[in-house]
MARTINU-281175 format. One record per residue (C-alpha): residue number from 1; chain; residue in one letter; z, y, x. Coordinates in pm, 1 decimal, always signed. Example, Ala and Ser with C-alpha at 12.3 -4.5 7.8 and 13.67 -1.06 7.14 Angstrom:
<nodes>
k / c / r / pz / py / px
1 / A / A / +780.0 / -450.0 / +1230.0
2 / A / S / +714.0 / -106.0 / +1367.0
</nodes>
This chain:
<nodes>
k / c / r / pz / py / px
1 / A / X / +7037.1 / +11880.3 / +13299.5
2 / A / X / +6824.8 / +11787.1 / +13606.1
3 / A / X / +6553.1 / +12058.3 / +13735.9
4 / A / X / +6346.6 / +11731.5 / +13844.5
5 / A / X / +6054.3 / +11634.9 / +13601.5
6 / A / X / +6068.3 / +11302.9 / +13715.3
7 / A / X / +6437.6 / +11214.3 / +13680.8
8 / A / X / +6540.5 / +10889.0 / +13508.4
9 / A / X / +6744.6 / +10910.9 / +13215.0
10 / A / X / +7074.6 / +10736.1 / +13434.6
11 / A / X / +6964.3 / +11006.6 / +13686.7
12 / A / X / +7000.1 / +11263.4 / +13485.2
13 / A / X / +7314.9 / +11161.5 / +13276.1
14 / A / X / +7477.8 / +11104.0 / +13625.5
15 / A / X / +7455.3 / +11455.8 / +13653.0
16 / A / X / +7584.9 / +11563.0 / +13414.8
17 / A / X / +7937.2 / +11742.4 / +13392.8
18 / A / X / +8247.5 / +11425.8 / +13395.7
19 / A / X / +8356.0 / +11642.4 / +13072.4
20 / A / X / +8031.8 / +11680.1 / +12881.6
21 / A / X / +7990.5 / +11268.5 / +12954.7
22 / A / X / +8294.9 / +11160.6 / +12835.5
23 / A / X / +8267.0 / +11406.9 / +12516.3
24 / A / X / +7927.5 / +11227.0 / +12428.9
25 / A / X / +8092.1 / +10874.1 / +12441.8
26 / A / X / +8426.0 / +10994.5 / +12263.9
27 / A / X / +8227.1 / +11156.8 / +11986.6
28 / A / X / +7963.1 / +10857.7 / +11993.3
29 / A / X / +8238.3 / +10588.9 / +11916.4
30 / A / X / +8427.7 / +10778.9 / +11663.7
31 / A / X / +8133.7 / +10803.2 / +11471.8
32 / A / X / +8094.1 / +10470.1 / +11497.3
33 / A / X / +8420.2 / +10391.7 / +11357.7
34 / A / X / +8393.4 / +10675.4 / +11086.7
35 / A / X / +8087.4 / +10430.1 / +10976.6
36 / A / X / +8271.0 / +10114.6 / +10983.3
37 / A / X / +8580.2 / +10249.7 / +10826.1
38 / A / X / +8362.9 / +10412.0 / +10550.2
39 / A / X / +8160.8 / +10057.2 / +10435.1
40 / A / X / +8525.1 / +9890.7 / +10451.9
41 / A / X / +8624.8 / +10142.4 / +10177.0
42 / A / X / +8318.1 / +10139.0 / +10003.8
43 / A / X / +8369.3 / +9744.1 / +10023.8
44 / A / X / +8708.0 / +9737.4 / +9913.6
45 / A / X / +8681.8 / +9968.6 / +9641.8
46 / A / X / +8392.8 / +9766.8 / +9493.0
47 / A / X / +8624.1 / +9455.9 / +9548.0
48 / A / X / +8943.9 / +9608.7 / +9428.6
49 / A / X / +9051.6 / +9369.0 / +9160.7
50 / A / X / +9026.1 / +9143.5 / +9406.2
51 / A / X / +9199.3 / +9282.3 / +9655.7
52 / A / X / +9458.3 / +9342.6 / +9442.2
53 / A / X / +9510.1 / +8987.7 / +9332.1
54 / A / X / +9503.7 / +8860.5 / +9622.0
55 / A / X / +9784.8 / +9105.0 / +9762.4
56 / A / X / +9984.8 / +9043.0 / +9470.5
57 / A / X / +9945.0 / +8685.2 / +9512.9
58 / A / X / +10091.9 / +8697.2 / +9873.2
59 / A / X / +10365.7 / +8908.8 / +9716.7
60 / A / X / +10474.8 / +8694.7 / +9445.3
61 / A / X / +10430.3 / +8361.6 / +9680.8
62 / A / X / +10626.0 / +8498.9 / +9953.2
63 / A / X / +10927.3 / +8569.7 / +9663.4
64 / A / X / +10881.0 / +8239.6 / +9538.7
65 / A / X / +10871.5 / +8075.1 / +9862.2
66 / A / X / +11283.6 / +8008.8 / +9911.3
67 / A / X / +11272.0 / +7826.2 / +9545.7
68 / A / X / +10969.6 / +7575.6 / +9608.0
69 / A / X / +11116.8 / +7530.1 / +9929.4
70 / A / X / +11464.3 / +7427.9 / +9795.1
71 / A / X / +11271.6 / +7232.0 / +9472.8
72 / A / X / +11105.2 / +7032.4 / +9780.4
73 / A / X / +11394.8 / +6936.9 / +9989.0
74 / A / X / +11564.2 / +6816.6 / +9617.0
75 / A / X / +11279.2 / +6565.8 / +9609.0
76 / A / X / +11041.7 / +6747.5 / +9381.0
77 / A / X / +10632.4 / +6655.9 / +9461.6
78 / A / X / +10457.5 / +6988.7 / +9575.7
79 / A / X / +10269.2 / +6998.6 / +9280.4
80 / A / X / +10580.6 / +6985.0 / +9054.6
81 / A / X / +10768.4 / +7229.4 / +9261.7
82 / A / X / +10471.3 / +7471.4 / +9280.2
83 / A / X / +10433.7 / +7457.1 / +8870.0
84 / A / X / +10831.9 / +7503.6 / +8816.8
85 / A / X / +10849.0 / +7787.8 / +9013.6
86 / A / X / +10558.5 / +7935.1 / +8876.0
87 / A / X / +10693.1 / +7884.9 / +8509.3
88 / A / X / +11003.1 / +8020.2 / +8638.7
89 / A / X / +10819.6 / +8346.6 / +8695.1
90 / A / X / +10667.9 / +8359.7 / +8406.0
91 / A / X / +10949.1 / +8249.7 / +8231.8
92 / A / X / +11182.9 / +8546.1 / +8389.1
93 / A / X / +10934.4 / +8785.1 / +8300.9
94 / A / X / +10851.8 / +8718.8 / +7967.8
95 / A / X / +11229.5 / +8679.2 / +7892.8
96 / A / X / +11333.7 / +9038.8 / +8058.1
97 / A / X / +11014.1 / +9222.8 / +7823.6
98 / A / X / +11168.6 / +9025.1 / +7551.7
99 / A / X / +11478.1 / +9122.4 / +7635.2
100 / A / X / +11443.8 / +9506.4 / +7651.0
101 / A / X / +11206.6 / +9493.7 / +7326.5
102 / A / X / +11510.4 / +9311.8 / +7117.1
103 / A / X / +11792.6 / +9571.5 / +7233.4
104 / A / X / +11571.3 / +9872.0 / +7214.6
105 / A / X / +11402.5 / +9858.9 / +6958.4
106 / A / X / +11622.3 / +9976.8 / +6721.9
107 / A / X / +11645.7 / +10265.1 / +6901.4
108 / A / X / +11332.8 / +10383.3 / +6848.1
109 / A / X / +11317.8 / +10534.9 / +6517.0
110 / A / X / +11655.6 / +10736.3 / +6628.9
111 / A / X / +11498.8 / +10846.6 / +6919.4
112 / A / X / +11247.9 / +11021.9 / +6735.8
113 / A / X / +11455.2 / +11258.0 / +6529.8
114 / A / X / +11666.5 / +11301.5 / +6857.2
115 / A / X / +11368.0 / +11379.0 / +7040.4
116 / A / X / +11309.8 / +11635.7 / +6799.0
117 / A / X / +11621.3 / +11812.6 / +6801.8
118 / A / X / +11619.7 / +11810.4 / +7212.4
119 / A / X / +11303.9 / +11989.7 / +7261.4
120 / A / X / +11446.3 / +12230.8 / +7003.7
121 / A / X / +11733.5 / +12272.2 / +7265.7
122 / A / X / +11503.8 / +12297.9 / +7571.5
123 / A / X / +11318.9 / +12541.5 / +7397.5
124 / A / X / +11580.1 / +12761.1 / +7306.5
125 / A / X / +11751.4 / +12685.8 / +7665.6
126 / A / X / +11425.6 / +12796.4 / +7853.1
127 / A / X / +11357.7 / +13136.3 / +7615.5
128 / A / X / +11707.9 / +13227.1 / +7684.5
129 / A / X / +11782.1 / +13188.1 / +8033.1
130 / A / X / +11374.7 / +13265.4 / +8170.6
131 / A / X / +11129.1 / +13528.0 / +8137.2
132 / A / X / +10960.6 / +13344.2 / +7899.7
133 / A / X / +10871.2 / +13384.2 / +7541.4
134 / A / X / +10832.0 / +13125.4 / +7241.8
135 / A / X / +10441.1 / +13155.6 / +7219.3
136 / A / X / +10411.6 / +13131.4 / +7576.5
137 / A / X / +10592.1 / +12807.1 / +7558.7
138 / A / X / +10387.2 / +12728.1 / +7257.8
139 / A / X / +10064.8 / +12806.3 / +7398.6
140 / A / X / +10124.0 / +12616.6 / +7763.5
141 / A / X / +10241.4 / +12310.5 / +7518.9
142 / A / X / +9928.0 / +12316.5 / +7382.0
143 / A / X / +9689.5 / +12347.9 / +7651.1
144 / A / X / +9935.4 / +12027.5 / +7809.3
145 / A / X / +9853.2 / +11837.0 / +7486.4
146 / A / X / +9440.6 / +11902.4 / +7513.7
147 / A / X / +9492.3 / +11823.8 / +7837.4
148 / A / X / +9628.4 / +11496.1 / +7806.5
149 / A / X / +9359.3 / +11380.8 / +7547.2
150 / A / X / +9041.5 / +11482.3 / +7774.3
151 / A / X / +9184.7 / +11286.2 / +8011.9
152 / A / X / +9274.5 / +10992.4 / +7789.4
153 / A / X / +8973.7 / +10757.6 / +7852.4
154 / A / X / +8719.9 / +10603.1 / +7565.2
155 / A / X / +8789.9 / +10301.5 / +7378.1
156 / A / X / +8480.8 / +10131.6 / +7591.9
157 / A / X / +8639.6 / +10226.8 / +7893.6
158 / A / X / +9001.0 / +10131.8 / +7782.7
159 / A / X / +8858.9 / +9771.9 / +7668.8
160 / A / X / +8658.4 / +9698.2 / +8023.5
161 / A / X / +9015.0 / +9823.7 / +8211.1
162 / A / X / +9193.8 / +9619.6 / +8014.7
163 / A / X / +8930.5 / +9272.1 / +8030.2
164 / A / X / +8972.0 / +9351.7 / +8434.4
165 / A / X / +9373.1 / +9344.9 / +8460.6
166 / A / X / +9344.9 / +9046.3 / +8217.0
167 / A / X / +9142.5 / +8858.3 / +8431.4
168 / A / X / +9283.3 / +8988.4 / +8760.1
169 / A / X / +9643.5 / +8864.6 / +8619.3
170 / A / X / +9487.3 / +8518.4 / +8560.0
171 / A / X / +9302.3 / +8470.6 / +8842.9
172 / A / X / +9661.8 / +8574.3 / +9023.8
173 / A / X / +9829.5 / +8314.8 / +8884.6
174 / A / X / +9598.6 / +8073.3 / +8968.9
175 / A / X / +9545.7 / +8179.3 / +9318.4
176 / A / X / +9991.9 / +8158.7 / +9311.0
177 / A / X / +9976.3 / +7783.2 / +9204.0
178 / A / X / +9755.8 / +7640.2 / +9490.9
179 / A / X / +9924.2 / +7920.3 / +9771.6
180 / A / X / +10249.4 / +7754.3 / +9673.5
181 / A / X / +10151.1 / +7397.4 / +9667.2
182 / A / X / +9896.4 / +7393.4 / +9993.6
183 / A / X / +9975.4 / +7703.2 / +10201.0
184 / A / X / +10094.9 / +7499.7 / +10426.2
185 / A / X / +9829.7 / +7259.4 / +10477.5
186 / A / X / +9572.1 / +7612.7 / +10457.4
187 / A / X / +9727.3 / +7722.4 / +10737.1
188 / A / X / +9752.9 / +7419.9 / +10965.6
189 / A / X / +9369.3 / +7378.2 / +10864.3
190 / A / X / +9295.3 / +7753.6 / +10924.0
191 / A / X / +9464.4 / +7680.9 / +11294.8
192 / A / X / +9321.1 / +7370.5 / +11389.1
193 / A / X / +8930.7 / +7626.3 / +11364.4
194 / A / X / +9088.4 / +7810.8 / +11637.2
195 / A / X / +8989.0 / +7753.5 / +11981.3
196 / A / X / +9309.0 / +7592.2 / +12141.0
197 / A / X / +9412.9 / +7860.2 / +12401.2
198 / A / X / +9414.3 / +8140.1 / +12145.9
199 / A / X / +9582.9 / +7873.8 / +11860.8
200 / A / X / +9973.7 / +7965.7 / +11991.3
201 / A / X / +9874.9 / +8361.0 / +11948.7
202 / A / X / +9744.0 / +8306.1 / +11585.0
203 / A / X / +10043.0 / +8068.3 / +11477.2
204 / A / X / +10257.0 / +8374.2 / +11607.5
205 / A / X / +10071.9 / +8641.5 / +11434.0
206 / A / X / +10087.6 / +8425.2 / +11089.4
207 / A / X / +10474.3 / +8382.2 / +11174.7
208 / A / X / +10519.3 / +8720.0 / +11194.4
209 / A / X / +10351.0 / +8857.6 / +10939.2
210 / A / X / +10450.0 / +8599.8 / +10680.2
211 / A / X / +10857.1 / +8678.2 / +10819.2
212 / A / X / +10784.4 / +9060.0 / +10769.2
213 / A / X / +10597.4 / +9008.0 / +10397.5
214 / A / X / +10874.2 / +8743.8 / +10291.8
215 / A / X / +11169.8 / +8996.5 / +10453.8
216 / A / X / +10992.9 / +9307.6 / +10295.1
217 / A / X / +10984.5 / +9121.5 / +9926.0
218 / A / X / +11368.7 / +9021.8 / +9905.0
219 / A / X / +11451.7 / +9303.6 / +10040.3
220 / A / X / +11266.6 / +9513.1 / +9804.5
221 / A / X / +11366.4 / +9309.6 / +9467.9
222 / A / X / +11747.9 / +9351.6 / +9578.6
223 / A / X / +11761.8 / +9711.9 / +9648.5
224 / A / X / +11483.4 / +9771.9 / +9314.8
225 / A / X / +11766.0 / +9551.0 / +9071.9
226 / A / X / +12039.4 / +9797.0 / +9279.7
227 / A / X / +11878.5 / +10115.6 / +9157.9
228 / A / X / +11792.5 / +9963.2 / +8852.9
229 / A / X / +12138.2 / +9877.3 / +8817.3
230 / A / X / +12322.9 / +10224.1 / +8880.1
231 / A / X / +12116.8 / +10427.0 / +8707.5
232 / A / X / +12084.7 / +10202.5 / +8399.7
233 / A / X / +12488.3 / +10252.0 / +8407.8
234 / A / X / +12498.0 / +10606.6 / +8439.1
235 / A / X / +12277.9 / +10649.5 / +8133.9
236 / A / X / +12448.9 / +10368.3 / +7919.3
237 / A / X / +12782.2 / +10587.9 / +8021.8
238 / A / X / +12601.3 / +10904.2 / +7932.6
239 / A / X / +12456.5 / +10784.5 / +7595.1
240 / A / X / +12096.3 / +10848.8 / +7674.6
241 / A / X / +11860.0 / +10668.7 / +7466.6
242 / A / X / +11641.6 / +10403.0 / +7583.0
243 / A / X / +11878.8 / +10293.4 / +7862.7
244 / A / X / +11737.0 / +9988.6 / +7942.9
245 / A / X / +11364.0 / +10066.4 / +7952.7
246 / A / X / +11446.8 / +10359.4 / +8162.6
247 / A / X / +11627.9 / +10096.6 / +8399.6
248 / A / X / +11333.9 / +9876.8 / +8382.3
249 / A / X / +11135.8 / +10140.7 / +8464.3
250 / A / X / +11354.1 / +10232.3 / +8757.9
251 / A / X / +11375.4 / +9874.1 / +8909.6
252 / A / X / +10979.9 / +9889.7 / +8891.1
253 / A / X / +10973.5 / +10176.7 / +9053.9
254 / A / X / +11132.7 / +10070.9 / +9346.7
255 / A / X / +10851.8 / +9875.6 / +9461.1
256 / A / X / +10694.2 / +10193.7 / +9551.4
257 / A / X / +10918.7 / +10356.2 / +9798.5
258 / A / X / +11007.5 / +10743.8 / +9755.6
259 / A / X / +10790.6 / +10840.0 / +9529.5
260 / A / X / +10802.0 / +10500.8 / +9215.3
261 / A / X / +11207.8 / +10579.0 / +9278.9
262 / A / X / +11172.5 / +10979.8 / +9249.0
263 / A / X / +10865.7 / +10917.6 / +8978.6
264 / A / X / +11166.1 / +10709.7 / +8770.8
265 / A / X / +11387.3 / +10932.8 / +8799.2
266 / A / X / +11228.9 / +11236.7 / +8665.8
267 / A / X / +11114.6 / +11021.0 / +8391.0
268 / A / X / +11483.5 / +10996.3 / +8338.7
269 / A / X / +11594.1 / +11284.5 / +8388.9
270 / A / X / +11343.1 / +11441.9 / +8121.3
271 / A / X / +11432.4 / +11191.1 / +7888.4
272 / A / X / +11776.6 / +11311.2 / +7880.1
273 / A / X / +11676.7 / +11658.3 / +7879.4
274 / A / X / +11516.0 / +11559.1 / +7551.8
275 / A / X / +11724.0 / +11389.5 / +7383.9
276 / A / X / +12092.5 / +11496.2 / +7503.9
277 / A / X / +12015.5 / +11829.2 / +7603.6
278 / A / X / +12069.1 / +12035.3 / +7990.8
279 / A / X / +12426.8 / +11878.1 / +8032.4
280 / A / X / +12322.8 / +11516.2 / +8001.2
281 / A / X / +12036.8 / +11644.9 / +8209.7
282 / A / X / +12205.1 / +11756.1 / +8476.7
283 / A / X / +12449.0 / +11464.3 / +8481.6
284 / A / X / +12182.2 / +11191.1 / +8499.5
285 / A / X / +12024.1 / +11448.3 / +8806.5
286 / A / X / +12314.4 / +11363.2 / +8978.4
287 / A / X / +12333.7 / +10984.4 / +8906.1
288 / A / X / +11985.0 / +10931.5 / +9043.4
289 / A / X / +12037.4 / +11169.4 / +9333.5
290 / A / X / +12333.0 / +10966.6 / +9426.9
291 / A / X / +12220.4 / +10593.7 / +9350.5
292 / A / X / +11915.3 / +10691.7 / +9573.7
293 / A / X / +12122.6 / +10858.8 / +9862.1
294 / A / X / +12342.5 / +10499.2 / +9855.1
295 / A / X / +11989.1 / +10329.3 / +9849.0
296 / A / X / +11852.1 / +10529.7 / +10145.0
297 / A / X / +12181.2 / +10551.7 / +10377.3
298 / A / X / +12336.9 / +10230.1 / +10289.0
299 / A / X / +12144.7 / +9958.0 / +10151.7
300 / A / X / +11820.5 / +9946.0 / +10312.6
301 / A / X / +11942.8 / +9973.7 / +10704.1
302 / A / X / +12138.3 / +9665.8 / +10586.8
303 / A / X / +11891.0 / +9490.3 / +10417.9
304 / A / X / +11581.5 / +9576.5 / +10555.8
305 / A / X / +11562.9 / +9489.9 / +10897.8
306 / A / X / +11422.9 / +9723.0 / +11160.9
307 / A / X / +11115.8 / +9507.5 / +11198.4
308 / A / X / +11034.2 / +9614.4 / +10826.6
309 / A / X / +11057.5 / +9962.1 / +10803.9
310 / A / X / +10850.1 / +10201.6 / +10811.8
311 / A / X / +10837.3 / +10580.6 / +10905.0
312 / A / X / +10840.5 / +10791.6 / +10562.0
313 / A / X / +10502.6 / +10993.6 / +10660.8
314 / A / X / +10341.2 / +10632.5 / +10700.2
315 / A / X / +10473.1 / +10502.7 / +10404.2
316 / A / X / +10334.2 / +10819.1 / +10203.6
317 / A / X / +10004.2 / +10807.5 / +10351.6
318 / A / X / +10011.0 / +10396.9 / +10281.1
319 / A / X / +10141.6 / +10502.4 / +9909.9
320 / A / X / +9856.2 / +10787.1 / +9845.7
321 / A / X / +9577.8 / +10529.7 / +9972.3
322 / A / X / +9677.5 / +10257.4 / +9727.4
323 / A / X / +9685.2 / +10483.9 / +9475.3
324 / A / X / +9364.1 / +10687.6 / +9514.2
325 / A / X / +9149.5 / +10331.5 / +9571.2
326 / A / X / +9344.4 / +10113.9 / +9316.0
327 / A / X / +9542.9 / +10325.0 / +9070.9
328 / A / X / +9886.4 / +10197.3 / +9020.4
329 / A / X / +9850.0 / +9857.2 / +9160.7
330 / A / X / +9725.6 / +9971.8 / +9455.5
331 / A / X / +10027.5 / +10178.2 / +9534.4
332 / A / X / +10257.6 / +9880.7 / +9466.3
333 / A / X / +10077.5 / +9636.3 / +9748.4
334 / A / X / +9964.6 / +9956.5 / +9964.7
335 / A / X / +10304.6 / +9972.7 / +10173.8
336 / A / X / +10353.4 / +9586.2 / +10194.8
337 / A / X / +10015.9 / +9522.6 / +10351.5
338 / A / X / +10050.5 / +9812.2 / +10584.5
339 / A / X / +10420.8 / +9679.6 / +10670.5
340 / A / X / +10245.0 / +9311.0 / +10764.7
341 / A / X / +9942.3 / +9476.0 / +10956.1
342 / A / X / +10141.5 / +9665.6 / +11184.7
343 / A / X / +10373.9 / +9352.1 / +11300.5
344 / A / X / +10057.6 / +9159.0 / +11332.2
345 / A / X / +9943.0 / +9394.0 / +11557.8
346 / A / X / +10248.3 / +9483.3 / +11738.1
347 / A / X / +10288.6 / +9099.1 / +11776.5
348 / A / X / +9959.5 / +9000.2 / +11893.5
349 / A / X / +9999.9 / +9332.0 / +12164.3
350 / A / X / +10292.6 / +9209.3 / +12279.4
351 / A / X / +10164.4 / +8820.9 / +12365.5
352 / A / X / +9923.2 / +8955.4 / +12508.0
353 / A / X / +10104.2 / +9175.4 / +12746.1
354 / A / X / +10342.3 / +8870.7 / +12803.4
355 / A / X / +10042.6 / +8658.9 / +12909.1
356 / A / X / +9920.4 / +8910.0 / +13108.3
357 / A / X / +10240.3 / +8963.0 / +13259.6
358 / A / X / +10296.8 / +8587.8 / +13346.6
359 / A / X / +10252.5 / +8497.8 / +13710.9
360 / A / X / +9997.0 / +8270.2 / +13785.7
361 / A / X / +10034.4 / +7985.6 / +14013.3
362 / A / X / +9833.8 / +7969.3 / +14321.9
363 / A / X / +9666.8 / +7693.2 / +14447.5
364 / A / X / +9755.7 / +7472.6 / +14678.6
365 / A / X / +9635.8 / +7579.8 / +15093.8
366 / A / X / +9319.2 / +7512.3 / +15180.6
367 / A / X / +9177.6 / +7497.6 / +14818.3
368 / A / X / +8966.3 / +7745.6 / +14700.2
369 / A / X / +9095.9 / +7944.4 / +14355.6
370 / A / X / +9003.1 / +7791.7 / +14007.3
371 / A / X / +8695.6 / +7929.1 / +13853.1
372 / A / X / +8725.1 / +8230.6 / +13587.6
373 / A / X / +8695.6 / +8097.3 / +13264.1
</nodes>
């Protein structure tokens, strides 16, 4: 600080220490961005439903995209080609929850008593070969169980939830239809409100990012229906119950990467515990250890390409975000939009740097240069 009474203010910040300056601005703008990232997630959380809708939409539009395209070119209208692949969706979903209910059904009432005689098995398993006694394992059972039901919400609660995904679901669908029939003609409008010398960077951006969201989707629902695949196998082969719901559960859980896949196959694995005892256990361990090592080493450097991966701590972080602001939807659109935002960005950085790279062409002698714009 100045000794002079009658400094200015820009006097006496000019002498100031370089170090004490630049920690006033540093801490000055991150508190400024602390502020602005704290309304977005106080905005998005209040708009979560539909946030989520509208990232699903994207989603489901970009999967959709190769089969209106190909309806099109056969000489179906937009509006016809739009509806059919909708009602193909629908369709395929409907049929593959129809599906699993008709084969499994059955299998319900057996698992029961199964059920029964597996925890039996753990139990006497775990008393035998840990330092643990029956009541102990009674007691901990127990406390699980109360657990569970306090944090089992209220019938009010339940209803509202449900009214919300009911509506978000619709409003998805709808939101689907028109993205499939005019997304094309949004996007050409949503360019031609651009000013004209910043119009090439934004029809780059919206290349990239709808390449990465439409290259992150297939690839996604191929290596999902892989996993799904193999360890839906190993469990028919094994004679676990409930093989195809645990599959179904599996292929879902891809679409959450590392932890939906590892979150699956627990489920799995516990299942088999359960019902087949430690052997089966053990045995499906190594199924889903091995289906996921294929999945990580083999199939997603091959179908994923390098502009769509992520690193594993980002993916985490992405995952835990979703998940903590939007409960289980949010953790299946969390890694897609962070996969899109970053090859925006990376895109737009790069044109830029190209531009600014460019040389420029100098006027002709004896002309002065052009005006800055």
């Amino acid at each position: 600080m100045s000794d002079d009474p009658g400094a200015s203010p820009r006097q006496s910040w000019e002498r100031l220490p370089w170090l004490v300056r630049d920690a006033v601005v540093w801490s000055a703008c991150l508190l400024v961005v602390a502020a602005a990232l704290y309304l977005l997630a106080r905005l998005a959380v209040r708009l979560a439903p539909l946030a989520i809708a509208l990232a699903a939409t994207l989603f489901l539009a970009a999967l959709l995209d190769p089969l209106r395209t190909a309806l099109g070119r056969l000489g179906f209208r937009p509006v016809l080609a739009s509806l059919i692949s909708l009602l193909t969706l629908i369709g395929g979903l409907a049929g593959a929850g129809l599906l699993v209910w008709t084969l499994t059904a059955s299998e319900f009432g057996r698992l029961s008593d199964e059920l029964d005689g597996g925890l039996d098995r753990t139990r006497d398993f775990l008393t035998g070969s840990l330092p643990v006694s029956g009541e102990q394992l009674d007691r901990w059972t127990r406390q699980a169980l109360d657990a569970a039901g306090r944090a089992t919400p209220d019938p009010v609660a339940g209803a509202q939830t449900a009214l919300q995904v009911t509506g978000a679901i619709l409003l998805g669908l709808v939101l689907l239809f028109f993205l499939l029939k005019d997304s094309r003609q949004m996007w050409r409008w949503t360019l031609d409100r651009v000013a004209a010398e910043r119009r090439p960077l934004w029809a780059r951006a919206g290349r990239v990012g709808w390449h990465t969201l439409s290259s992150y989707t297939r690839g996604t629902v191929f290596i999902a229906g892989v996993d799904a695949l193999g360890i839906g196998l190993a469990l028919v082969l094994l004679r676990v119950p409930l093989a195809l719901p645990l599959a179904l559960i599996t292929f879902l859980g891809g679409f959450v990467p590392i932890v939906g896949a590892t979150v699956a196959g627990i489920v799995a694995v516990l299942v088999a515990l359960a019902a087949k005892g430690p052997t089966a256990a053990l045995l499906t361990a190594l199924a889903v250890i091995a289906v996921q090592q294929l999945e990580g080493n083999l199939l997603e450097p091959l179908v994923m390409k390098r502009q769509v991966r992520l690193h594993p701590v980002v993916i985490l972080v992405a995952v835990t975000t979703g998940t903590l602001a939007a409960g289980i939807a949010g953790a299946f659109v969390a890694v897609p939009i962070v996969a899109v935002t970053y090859r925006v960005i990376d895109a737009v950085a790069t044109e830029r740097r190209r531009t600014a790279d460019e040389p420029r062409e100098l006027p002709p002698a004896g002309q002065p240069p052009p005006e800055p714009a």
